[in-house]
N, C-alpha and C positions, 0 to 999 in steps of 0.2 A: 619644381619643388613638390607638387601634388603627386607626381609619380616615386619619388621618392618616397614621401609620407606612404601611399599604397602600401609599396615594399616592404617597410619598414613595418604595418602592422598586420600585415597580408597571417602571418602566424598566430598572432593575437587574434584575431577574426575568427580562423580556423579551427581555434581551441575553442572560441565562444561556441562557435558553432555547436563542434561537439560537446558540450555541456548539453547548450539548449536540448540536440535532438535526444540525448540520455536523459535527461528529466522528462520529455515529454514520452518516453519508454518506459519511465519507471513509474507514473501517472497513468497511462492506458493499464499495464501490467495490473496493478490497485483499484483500476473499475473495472478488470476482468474478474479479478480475485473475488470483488465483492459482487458480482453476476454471479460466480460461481458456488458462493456459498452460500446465497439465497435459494438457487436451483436443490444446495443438499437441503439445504432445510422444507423446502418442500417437499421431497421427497422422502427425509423425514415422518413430516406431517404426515402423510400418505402411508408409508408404513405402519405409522400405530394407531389411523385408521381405517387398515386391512387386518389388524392385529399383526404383523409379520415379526414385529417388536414389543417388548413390554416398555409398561409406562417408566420404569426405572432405565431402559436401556434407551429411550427416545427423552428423558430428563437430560443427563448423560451427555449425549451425541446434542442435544439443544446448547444447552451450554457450553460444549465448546466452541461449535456453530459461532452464539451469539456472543463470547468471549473474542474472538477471531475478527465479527463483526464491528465490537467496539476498537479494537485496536488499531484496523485499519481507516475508522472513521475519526481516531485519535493523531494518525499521523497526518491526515488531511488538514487537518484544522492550520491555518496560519499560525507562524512560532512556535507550534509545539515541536519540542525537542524529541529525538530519537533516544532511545531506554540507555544505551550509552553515554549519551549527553548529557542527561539529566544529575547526573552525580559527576563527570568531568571535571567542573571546576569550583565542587567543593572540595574546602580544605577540614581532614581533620584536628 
């Protein structure tokens, strides 16, 4: 009976599976993203104090930096909805 059972959910498993390893891709991907956008903003910093950039052009490039930052630290958060979600199943 138990090899039966196997068989039987041997496909279910294999789909679990694949979720699990895609979510834990799509999770590394998002603590890349936010290593990588810390690295710009440092280097940022760095440019407008070499002067290489003015302060309106390092305001600028800051802000969407930390625009970028909040958002990704937006989808981490438990239950928060994805921007298409959010309005999905309201009715007007």
């Amino acid at each position: 009976m138990f090899l039966i059972d196997d068989i039987l959910l041997a496909p279910a498993r294999g789909v679990l599976w694949i979720f699990e390893e895609v979510h834990k891709a799509a999770q590394e991907e998002m603590a890349n993203e936010s290593e990588s956008i810390t690295a710009q903003l440092r280097n940022l910093y760095l440019q407008l104090e070499t002067e290489a950039i003015t302060e309106q052009e390092f305001d600028t490039g800051e802000k969407l930096l930390l625009d970028r930052l909040d958002a990704i630290e937006e989808r981490r958060r438990p239950g928060a909805l994805a921007p298409d979600e959010e309005w999905a199943g309201k009715v007007e």
